[in-house]
C-alpha positions as CSV (number, residue, x, y, z in Angstrom):
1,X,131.5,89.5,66.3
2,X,127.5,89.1,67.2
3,X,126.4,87.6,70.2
4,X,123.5,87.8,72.5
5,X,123.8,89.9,75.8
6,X,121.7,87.6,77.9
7,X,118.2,88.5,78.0
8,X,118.6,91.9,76.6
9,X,120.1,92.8,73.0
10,X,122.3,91.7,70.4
11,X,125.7,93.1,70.1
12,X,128.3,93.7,67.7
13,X,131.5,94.1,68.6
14,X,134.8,94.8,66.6
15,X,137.7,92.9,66.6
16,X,141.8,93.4,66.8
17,X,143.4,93.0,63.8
18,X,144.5,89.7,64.8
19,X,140.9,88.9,65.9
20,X,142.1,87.9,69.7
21,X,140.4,90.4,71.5
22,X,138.1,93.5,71.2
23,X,138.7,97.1,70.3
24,X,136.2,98.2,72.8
25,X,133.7,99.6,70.1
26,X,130.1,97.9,70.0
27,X,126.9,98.5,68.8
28,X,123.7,97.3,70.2
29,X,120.7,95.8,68.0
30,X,116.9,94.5,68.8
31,X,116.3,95.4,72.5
32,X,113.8,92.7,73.4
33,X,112.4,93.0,77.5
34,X,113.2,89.3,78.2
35,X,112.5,85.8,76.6
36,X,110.8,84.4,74.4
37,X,111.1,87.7,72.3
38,X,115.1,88.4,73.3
39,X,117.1,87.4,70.1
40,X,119.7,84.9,69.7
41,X,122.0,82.6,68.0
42,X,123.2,85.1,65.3
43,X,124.3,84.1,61.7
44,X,125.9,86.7,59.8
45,X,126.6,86.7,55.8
46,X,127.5,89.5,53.4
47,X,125.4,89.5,50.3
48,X,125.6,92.2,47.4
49,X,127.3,94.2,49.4
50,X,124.5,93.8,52.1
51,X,124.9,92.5,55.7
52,X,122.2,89.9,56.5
53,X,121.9,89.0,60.3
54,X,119.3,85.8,61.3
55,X,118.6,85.1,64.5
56,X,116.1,83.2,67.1
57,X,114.3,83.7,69.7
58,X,115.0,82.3,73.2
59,X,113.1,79.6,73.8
60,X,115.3,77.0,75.4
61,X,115.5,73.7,73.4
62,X,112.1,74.1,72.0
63,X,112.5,76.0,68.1
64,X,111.1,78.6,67.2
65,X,110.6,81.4,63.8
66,X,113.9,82.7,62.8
67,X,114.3,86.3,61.6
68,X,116.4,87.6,59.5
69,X,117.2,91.5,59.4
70,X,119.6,93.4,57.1
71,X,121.9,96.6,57.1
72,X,124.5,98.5,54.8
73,X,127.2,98.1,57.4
74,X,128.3,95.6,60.5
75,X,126.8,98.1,62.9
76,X,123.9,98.5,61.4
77,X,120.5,100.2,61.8
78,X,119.2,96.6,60.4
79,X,115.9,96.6,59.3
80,X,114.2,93.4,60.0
81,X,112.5,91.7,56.8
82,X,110.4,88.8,59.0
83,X,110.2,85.4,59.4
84,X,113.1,83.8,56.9
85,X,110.9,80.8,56.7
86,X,107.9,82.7,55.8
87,X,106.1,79.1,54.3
88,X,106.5,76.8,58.0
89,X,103.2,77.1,59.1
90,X,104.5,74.8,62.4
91,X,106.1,78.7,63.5
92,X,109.6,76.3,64.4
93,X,112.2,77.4,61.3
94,X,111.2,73.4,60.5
95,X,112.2,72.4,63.6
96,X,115.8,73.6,63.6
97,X,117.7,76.8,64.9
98,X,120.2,78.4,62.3
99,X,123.7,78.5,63.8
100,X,125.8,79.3,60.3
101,X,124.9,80.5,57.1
102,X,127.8,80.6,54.4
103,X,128.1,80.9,50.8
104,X,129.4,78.2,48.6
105,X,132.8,79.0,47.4
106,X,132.6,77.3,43.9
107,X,128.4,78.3,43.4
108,X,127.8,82.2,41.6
109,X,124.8,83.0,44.5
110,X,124.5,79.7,46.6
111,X,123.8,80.1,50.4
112,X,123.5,77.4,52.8
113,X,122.0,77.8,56.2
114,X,123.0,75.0,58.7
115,X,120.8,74.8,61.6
116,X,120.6,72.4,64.6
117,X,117.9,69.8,65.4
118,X,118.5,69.9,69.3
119,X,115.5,68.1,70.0
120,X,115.3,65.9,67.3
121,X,112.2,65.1,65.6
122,X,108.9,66.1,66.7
123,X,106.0,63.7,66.5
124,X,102.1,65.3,66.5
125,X,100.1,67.3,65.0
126,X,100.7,69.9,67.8
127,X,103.7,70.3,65.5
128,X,102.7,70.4,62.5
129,X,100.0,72.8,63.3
130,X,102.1,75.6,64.8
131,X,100.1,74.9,68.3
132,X,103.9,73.8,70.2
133,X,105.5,76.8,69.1
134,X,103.1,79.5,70.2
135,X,102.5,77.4,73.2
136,X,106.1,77.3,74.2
137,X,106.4,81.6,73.7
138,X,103.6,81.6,75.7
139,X,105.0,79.5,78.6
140,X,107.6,81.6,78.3
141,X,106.5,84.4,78.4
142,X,104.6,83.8,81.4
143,X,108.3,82.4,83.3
144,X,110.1,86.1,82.3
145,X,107.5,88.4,83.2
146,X,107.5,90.7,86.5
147,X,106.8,89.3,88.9
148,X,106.6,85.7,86.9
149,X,103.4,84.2,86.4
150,X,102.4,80.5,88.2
151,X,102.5,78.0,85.3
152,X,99.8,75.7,85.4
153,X,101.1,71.7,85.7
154,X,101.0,70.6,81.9
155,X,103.1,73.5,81.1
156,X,105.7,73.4,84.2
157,X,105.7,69.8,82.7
158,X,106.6,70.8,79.3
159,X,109.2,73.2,80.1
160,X,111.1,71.6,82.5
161,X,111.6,68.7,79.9
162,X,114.5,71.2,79.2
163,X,116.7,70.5,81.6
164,X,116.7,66.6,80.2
165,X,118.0,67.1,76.7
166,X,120.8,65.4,75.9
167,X,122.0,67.7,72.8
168,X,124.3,64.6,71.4
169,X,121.4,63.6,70.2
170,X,120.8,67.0,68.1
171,X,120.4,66.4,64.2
172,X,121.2,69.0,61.2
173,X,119.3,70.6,58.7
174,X,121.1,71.9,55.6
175,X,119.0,74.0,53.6
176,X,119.5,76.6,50.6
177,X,118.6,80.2,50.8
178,X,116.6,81.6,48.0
179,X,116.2,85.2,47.0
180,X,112.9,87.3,46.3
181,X,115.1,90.2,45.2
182,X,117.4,90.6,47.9
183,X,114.5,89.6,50.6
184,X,116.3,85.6,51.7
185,X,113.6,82.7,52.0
186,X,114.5,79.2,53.7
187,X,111.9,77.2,52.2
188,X,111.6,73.3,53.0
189,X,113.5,70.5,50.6
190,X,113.7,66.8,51.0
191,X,116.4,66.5,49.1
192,X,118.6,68.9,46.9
193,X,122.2,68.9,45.7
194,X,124.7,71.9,44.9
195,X,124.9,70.8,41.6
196,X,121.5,72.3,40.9
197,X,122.9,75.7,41.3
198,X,125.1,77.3,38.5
């Protein structure tokens, strides 16, 4: 099982048998200092014998570049590739977070990343031009450093916006993974359909 160990690392952890409770064994994986940079919202899949890992960073409600690492076992070392949405020059994984990636179960080397919308969509050209998402890391950066850093009023503005999210209104994006090799790309699609895949 991966899951974030708040504001500090990822962790894997193994499972019982009858995947109830933990062994006590664990490994930890991408020591971050705090948020934006911490990593969350894991998404494992086994590829090729290959275990992929994607992740976000922790920026509240506000997206943010996914990255997606890999490693020969669940523990790991995983190297991290980059951004898997290399081609979103907004910096926000197209306005989503990845919460599952799976593979098709009737497709030879489909894989489908499912990722929420929390905020729904995002009108501008702040978002189209990448401009929201590096202002958002660097809001929040300045709220996790030591001591924390006085936000000025547009951006106390902007981030406490958080706290009045109502994530019933969160869309989803489905999107296909392609591979460069074994390197995995999310690139953006309008529309596609499983049946373009053998």
């Amino acid at each position: 099982m991966y899951f974030e160990r708040v504001h500090s690392e990822m962790i894997c952890a193994d499972l019982t048998e009858d995947y109830t409770n933990f062994t006590g064994y664990y490994t930890t994986h991408f020591p971050e200092p705090g948020p934006p940079t911490v990593r969350e919202a894991p998404a494992h899949f086994l590829r090729h014998g290959k275990h992929y890992l994607a992740t976000s960073g922790t920026t509240g409600y506000y997206p943010n570049p996914s990255e997606i690492a890999v490693a020969d076992t669940f523990h790991g070392p995983f190297r991290v590739l980059g951004d898997l949405h290399p081609n979103d020059h907004s910096r926000t994984s197209f306005n989503s977070q990845i919460s599952c990636i799976f593979r098709h179960p009737k497709k030879r080397d489909l894989y489908i990343a499912l990722a929420d919308r929390w905020r729904g969509p995002i009108e501008g050209a702040e978002f189209e031009s990448g401009k929201m998402s590096a202002m958002v890391q660097s809001e929040f950066r300045k709220r996790f450093s030591d001591p924390p850093e006085q936000l000025t009023e547009p951006e106390q503005r902007l981030m406490d916006t958080d706290l009045n999210i109502d994530t019933s209104q969160a869309r989803y994006v489905w999107l296909p993974i392609l591979f460069d090799g074994d390197r995995p790309v999310i690139e953006w699609r309008d529309e596609w359909s499983a049946s373009e895949y053998e």
